[in-house]
ZAMARGU-4260 file (C-alpha; in steps of 0.2 Angstrom, whole numbers, plus 5000, padded with zeros to 4 digits):
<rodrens>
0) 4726/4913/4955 | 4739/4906/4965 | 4733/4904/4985 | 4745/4915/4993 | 4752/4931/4995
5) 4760/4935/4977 | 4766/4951/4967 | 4750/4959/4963 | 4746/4978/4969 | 4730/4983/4972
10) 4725/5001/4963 | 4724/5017/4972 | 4703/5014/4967 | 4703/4998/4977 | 4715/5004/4991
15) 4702/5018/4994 | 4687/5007/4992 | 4697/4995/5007 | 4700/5008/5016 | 4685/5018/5017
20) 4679/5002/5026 | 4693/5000/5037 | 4701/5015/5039 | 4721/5018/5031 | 4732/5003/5037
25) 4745/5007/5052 | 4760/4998/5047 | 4767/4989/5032 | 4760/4973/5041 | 4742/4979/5033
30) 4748/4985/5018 | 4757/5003/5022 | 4772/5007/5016 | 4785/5000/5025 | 4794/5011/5039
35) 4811/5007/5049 | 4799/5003/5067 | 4790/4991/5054 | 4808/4980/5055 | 4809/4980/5073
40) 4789/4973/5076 | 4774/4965/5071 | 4760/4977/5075 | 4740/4975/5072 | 4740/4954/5071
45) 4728/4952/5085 | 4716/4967/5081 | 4716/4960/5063 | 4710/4944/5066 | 4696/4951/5079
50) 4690/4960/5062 | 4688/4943/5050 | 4670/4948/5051 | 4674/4962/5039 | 4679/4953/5026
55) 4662/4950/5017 | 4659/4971/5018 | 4678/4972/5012 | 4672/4960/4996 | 4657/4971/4994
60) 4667/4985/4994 | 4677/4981/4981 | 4662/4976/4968 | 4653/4992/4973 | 4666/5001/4967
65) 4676/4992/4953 | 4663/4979/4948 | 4678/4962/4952 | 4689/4958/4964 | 4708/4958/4956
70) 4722/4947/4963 | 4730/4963/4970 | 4714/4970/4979 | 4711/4952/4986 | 4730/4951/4992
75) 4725/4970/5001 | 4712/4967/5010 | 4719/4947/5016 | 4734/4958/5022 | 4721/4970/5031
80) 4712/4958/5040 | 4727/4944/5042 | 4715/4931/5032 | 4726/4918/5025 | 4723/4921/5003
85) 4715/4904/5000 | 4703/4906/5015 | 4696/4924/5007 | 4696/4915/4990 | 4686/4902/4992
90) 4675/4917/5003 | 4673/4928/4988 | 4671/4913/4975 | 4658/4906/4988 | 4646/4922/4981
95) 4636/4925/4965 | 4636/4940/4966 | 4657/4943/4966 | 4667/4939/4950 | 4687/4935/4954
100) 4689/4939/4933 | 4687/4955/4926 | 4670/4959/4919 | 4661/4976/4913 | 4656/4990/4927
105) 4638/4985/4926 | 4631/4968/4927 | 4611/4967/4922 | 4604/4951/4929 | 4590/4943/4925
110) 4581/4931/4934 | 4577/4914/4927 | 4570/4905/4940 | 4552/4896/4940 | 4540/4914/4941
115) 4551/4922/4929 | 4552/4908/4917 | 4533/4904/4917 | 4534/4924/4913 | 4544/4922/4899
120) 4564/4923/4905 | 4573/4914/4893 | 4566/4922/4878 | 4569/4940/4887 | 4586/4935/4892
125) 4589/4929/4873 | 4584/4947/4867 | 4593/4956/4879 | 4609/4944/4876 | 4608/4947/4857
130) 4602/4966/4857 | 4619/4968/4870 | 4634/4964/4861 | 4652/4965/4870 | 4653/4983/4865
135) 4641/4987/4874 | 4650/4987/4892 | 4636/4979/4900 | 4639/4958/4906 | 4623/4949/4905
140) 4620/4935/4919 | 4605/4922/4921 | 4604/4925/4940 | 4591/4913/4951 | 4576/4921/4960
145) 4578/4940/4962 | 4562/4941/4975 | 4551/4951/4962 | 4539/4938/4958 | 4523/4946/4958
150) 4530/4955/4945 | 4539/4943/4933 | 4548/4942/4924 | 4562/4954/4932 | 4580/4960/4931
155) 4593/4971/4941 | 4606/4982/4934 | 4621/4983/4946 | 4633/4995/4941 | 4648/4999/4949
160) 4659/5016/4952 | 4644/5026/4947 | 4639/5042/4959 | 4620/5041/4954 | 4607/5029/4960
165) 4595/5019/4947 | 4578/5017/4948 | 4577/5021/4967 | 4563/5034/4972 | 4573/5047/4983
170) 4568/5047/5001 | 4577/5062/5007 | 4594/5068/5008 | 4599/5056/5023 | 4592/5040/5011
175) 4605/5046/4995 | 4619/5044/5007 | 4610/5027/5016 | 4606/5018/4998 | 4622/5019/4992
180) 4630/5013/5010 | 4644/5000/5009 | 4639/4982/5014 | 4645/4984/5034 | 4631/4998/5038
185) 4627/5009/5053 | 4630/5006/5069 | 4645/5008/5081 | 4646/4996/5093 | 4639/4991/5108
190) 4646/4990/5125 | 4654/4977/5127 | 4654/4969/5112 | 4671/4970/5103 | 4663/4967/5085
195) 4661/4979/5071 | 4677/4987/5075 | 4688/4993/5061 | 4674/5003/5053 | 4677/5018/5046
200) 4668/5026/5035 | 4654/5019/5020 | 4657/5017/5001 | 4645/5028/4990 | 4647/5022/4974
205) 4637/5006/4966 | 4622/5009/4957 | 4607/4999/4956 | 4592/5000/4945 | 4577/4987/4946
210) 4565/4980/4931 | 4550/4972/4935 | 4539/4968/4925 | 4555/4969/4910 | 4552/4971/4891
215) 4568/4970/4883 | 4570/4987/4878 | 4565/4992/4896 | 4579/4981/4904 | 4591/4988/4891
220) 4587/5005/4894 | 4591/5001/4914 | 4607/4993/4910 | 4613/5007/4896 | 4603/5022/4900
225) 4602/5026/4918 | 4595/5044/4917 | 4578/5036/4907 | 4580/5020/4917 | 4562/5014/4926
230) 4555/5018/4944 | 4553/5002/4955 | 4535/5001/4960 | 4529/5007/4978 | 4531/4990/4990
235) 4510/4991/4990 | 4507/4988/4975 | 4515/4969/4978 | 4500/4972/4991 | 4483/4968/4981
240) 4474/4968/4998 | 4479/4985/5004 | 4465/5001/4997 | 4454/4987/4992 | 4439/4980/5001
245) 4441/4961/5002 | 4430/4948/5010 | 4448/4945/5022 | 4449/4952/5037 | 4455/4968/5043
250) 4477/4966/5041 | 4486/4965/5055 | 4504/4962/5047 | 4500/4973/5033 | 4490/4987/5038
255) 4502/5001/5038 | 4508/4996/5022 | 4500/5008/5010 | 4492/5019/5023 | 4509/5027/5034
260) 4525/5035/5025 | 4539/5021/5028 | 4551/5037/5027 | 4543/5043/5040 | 4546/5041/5060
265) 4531/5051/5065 | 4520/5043/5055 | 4524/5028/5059 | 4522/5032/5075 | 4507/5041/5075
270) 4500/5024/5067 | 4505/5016/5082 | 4523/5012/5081 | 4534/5008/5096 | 4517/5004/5107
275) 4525/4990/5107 | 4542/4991/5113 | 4534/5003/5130 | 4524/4987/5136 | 4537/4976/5133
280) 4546/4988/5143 | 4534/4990/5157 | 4531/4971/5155 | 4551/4965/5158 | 4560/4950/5148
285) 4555/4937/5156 | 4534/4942/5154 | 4539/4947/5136 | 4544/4928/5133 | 4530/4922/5139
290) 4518/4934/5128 | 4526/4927/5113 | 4526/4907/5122 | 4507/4910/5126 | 4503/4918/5111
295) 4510/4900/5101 | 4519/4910/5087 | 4534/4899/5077 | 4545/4902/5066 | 4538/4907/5050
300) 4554/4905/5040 | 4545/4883/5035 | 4554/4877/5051 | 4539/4881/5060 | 4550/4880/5080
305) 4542/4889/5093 | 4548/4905/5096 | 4547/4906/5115 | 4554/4893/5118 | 4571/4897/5107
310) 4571/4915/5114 | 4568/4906/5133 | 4584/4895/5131 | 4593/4910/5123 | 4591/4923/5139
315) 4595/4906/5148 | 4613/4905/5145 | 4624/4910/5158 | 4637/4913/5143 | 4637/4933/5135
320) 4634/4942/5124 | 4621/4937/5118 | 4617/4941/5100 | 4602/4943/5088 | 4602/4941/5071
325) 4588/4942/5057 | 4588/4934/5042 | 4583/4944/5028 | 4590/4934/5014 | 4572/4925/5009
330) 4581/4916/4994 | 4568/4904/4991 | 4560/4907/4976 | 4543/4912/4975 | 4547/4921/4991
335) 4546/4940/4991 | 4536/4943/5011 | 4549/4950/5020 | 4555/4961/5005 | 4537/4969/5005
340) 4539/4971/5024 | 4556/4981/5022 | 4551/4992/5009 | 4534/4995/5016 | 4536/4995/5036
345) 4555/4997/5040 | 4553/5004/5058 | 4543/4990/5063 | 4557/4978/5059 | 4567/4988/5069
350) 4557/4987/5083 | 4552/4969/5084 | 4572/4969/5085 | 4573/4978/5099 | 4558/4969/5107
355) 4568/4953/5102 | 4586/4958/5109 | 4577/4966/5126 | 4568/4949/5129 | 4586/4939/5125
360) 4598/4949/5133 | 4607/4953/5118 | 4612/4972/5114 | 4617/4969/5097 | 4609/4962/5082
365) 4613/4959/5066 | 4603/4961/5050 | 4608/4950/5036 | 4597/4958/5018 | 4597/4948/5005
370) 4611/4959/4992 | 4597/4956/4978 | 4585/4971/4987 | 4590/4989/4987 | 4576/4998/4992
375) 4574/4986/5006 | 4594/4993/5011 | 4590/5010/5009 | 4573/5008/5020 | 4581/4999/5031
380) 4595/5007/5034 | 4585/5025/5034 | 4574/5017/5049 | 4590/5015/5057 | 4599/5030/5057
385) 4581/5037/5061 | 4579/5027/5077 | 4597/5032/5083 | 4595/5049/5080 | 4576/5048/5091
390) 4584/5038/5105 | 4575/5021/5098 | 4593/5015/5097 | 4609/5017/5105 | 4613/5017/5125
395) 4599/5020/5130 | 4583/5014/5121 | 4568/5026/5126 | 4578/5031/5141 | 4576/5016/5150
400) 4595/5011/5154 | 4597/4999/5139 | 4608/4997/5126 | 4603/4992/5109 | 4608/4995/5091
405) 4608/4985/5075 | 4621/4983/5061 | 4616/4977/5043 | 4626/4966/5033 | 4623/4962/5015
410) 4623/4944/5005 | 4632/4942/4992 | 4620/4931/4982 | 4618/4912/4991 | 4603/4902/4993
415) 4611/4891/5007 | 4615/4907/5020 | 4595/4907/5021 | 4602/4893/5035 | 4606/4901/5049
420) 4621/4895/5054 | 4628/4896/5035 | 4624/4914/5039 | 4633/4913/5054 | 4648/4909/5046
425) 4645/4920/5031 | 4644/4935/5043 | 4660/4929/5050 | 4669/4931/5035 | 4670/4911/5031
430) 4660/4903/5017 | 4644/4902/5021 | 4644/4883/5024 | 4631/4874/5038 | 4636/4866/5053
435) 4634/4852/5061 | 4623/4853/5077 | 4623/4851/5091 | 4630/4863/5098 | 4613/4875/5095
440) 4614/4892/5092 | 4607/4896/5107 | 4622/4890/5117 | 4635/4893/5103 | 4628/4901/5088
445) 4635/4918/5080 | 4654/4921/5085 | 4653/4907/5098 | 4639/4914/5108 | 4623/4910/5112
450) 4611/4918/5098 | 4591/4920/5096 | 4588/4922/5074 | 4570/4926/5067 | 4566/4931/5050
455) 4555/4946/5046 | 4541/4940/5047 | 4541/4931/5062 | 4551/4946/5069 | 4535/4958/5064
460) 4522/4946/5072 | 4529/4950/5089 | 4522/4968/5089 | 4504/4963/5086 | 4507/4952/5102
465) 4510/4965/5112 | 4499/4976/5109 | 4483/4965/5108 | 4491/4951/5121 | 4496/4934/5118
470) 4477/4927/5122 | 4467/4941/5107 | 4484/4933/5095 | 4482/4918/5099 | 4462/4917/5094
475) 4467/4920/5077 | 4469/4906/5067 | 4468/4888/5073 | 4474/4879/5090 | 4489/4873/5083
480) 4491/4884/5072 | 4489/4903/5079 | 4490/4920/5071 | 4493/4929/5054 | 4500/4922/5038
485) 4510/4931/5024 | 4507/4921/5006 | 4516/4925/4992 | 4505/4922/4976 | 4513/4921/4961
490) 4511/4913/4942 | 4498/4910/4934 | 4485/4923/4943 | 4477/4940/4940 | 4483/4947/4958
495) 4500/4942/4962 | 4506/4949/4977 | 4509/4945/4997 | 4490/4943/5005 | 4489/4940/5025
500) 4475/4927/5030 | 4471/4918/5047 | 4481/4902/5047 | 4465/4887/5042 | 4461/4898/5028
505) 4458/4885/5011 | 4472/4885/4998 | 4457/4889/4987 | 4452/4903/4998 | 4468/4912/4996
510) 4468/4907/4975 | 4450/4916/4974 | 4458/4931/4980 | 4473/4933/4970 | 4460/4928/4953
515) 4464/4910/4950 | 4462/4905/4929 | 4452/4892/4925 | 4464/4882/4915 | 4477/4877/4931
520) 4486/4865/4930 | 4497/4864/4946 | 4500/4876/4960 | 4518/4872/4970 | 4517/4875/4990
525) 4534/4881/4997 | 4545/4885/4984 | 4557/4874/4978 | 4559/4866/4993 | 4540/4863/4992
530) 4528/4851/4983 | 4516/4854/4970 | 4496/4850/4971 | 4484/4848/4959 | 4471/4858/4957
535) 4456/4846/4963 | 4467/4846/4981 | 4460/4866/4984 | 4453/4862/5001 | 4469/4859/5010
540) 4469/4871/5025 | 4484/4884/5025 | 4492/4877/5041 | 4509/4870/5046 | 4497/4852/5052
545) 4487/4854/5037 | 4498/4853/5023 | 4509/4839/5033 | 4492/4829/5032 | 4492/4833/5015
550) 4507/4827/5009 | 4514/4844/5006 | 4523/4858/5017 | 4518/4876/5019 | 4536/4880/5020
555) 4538/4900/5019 | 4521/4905/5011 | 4526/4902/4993 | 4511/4898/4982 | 4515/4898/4964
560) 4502/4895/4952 | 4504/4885/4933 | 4492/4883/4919 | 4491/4871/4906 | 4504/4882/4895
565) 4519/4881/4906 | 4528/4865/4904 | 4531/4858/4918 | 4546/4848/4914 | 4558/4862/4910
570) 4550/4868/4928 | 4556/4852/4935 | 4572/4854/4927 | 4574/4872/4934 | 4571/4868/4951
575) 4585/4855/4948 | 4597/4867/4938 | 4594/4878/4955 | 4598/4866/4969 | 4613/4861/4960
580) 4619/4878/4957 | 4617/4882/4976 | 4624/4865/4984 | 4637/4872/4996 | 4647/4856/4992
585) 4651/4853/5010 | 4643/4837/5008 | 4645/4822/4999 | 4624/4819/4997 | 4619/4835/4993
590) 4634/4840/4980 | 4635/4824/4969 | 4613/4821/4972 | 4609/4837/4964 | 4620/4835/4951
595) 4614/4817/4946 | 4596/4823/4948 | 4598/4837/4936 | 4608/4826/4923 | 4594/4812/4925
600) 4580/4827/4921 | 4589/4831/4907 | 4588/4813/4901 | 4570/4810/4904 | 4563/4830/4897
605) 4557/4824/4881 | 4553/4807/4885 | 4538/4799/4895 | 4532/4781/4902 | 4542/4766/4899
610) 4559/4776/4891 | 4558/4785/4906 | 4558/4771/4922 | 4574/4768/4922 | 4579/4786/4927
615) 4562/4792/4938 | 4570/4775/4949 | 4586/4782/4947 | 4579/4800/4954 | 4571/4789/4966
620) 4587/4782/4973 | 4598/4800/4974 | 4580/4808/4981 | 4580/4798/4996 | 4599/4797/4999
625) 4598/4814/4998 | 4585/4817/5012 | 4592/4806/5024 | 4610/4809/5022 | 4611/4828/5019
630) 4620/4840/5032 | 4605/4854/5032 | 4589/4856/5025 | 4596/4860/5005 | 4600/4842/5002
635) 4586/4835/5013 | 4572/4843/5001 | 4581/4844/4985 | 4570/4829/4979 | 4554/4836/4985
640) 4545/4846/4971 | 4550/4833/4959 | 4545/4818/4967 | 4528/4828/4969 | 4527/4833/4951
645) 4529/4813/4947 | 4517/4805/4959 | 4504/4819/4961 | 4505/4826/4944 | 4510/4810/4935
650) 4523/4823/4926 | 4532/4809/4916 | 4516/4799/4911
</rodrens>
């Protein structure tokens, strides 16, 4: 493609889907037909540029309703927003998810990372590859972790132009319209905040259908057939605590999962939703920071930072507006908490957002869902449009003067916007690349302003809190370690699922209740970016302190479990194949490390001992150049789950 503006025209399907977003252009300068006042000045150049942040919707737009992005419809929407064509090139090539060369109206992914392919990926992928010919007019892609782990292996039909959804249980006549929502979502903006302008109106096309657990004929049926195509489980069955009597205590995170409609205001009302949100009214900001500092809760995305003090130097900053932004786009795999929470309590994320912004001084927030999760985007943005309509949003939040409302924007398929100021620039409408700190987000984070960002989970702890106080939270758990934890069990057990234990609870503990086999032979803490333990190493208490001590991280919650018929090689390898395919490339380090790792795991996959030295010392080498020399935190733990399989498990012996 050549990087400027060329010959191509977009079609009048693309056109619509651009301006459905945006609204029709008003001068030739944005792509109108060209009039005689067009000759005489340059009109909409500032105002475009304002609206850069809509170049990731503008992309989604396009997929949704033609399946690629053409030349002519990239040349359009760089004209729309004034965005130079190689800077929105390298954007939508940045993206799994996008294609820049034409490709069938539905895409079925299936997901090959390490649950899946402990599950039996490759061979499913094989049989659906061979069983699909070209004539088909569906384009099969290996895609990394899908978030559907408990119930591996899994795929997700996308399907482009198509009216009717797939595979997503309706939740009412305002949900048909919200599932299908272009990527920008609801929400005008708020006062004074000149973002999100240029909005007009949603796309209502793309189609999505999710397979989990998939047969072959069953993912085939999804991609070819969508009037037979399967019914995504309820979010509590990924729940194996929920209905059942357990030796746990009672949930705190999880309890209305199962029990309250998440369609449902009143009922989540009625089950005490937005308790919450009235005392942190009553309470004000400042005492609602210092609940969440008193009550010691940190950052359960695996940085583990205290999240009073981040939202303290947040509402510091002289310099407005302030923003919030969640991170929804739990990438790492193994990791399917946050999903759960979306799909099964929606209003309470919306809440703990409010909670959030009131504490921060922020008065809008931004909700970045992973584009893997479609029930998650429905839920969401039906809890949304709820809230607005209730009074729980808009300018003025439960009548008491403040101004609050939320806009979700959608991924595009990239592990590294999981870092949260890659996902700054990705909602900016750059590549979603890290940067260099300082400055922090809180002095300069989204758009240049200070910025508080939590994920779900962390987000959701704030509301139990509140309504049992900072010294009741804090009692649960350990000292250093205080409050609820979300695991996600995965692999080898009878039970998959998200359990919620006191932090100090025993790796074992947890294993006993998700039905642990007998013939384990490694369970990885943390994802990829984790470390595997063997399975005399049980007793290690599920605590940030407690895994440090141990030699392993707690990361996320991710505990993926391996018996002795799971080769743990071509695991290595795929952890490998994945850190390489999701390098941002920014950095030296990180994009040639994780390309001589893979190619030394190659090397070593069917050899052991002595043949093999020479390339674990090699792998040695990159591991720890990689660590210390590696903009963010992909690079820095690239090396850890295989350096863990090698001197823990003695993988190469």
């Amino acid at each position: 493609m050549d990087l400027r503006f060329g010959d191509s025209k977009p079609t009048d399907e693309e056109r619509a889907a651009v301006d459905a977003l945006l609204g029709p252009p008003e001068s030739s300068w944005e792509g109108a037909d060209r009039s005689d006042a067009d000759l005489r000045w340059a009109r909409g150049g500032r105002e475009a540029r304002d609206r850069r942040d809509q170049l990731l919707p503008a992309l989604h737009a396009l997929n949704d309703r033609v399946g690629w992005i053409s030349e002519g419809a990239l040349d359009y929407v760089c004209r729309r927003l004034t965005v130079p064509p190689a800077e929105a090139y390298g954007v939508a090539t940045f993206y799994a998810m996008f294609s820049v060369r034409p490709r069938p109206a539905t895409v079925l992914h299936v997901c090959t990372d390490l649950a899946c392919t402990a599950a039996g990926a490759s061979e499913l992928c094989a049989t659906v590859e061979a069983r699909l010919g070209p004539e088909s007019g569906v384009k099969v892609e290996r895609s990394p972790c899908l978030g559907l782990c408990e119930r591996a292996p899994a795929t997700l039909t996308i399907r482009a132009g198509e009216s009717a959804r797939l595979g997503v249980p309706p939740l009412g006549e305002l949900e048909d319209e919200a599932v299908q929502a272009e990527s920008g979502g609801p929400g005008a903006a708020a006062p004074g905040d000149g973002k999100g302008k240029g909005r007009r109106g949603r796309n209502t096309l793309h189609a999505t259908a999710v397979c989990a657990p998939a047969t072959p004929a069953r993912a085939i049926a999804a991609a070819t057939a969508p009037e037979s195509a399967p019914t995504e489980p309820a979010p509590e069955t990924a729940v194996p605590q929920t209905g059942t009597p357990t030796p746990t205590p009672t949930l705190t995170l999880l309890h209305r999962i199962g029990t309250a409609d998440p369609t449902s205001l009143d009922d989540y009302r009625a089950h005490g939703g937005y308790t919450a949100l009235r005392r942190a009214f009553a309470l004000g900001p400042a005492a609602v920071i210092r609940e969440v500092t008193d009550a010691g809760l940190v950052g359960r995305g695996g940085a583990a930072f205290p999240t009073g003090r981040k939202w303290q130097a947040t509402a510091a900053q002289p310099d407005h507006p302030h923003y919030l932004v969640c991170n929804a786009d739990e990438s790492e795999p193994g990791t399917f908490k946050d999903r759960v929470l979306m799909e099964g309590d929606p209003y309470a994320l919306v809440e703990a957002m409010t909670i959030a912004a009131y504490a921060t001084g922020a008065h809008r927030g931004y909700l970045y869902l992973r584009g893997e999760y479609p029930r998650a985007l429905a839920r969401v943005t039906h809890a949304i449009e709820q809230a607005r309509t209730r009074g729980l949003l808009g300018d003025d939040v439960l009548g008491q003067g403040y101004a609050f409302d939320i806009e979700i924007r959608r991924g595009a398929g990239a592990y590294i916007c999981g870092e949260e100021t890659a996902l700054f620039n990705s909602i900016e409408g750059h590549r979603g690349e890290p940067r260099s700190k300082p400055p922090f987000p809180v002095e300069k984070g989204l758009f240049g302003k200070p910025t508080v960002e939590n994920n779900v989970e962390t987000l959701v702890n704030v509301l139990p809190i509140l309504t049992m106080g900072a010294e009741a939270y804090a009692a649960i758990g350990t000292p250093t370690s205080t409050g609820p934890k979300l695991f996600c069990v995965s692999g080898s057990v009878a039970r998959p699922g998200v359990y919620e234990l006191p932090f100090g609870a025993t790796l074992g503990d947890l294993l006993a209740l998700a039905g642990v086999r007998d013939n384990l032979r490694a369970v990885l803490l943390g994802g990829a970016a984790g470390g595997f333990v063997r399975p005399d190493e049980l007793d290690i208490p599920l605590t940030f302190e407690g895994t440090r001590e141990a030699g392993t991280t707690l990361g996320s919650g991710v505990v993926m479990a391996f018996d002795d018929t799971v080769p743990l090689p071509r695991l290595l390898l795929r952890i490998a194949e994945f850190f390489r395919d999701e390098s941002c490339g920014q950095c030296v380090p990180c994009r040639v490390g994780t390309v001589r790792q893979e190619e030394a795991l190659h090397r070593i996959a069917d050899r052991t001992g002595a043949a093999a030295a020479d390339d674990i010392a090699l792998l040695r080498e990159v591991g720890r150049a990689m660590r210390d020399a590696s903009i963010c935190g992909l690079g820095q733990t690239a090396w850890n789950a295989v350096e863990s399989a090698i001197d823990r498990l003695g993988a190469y012996e």
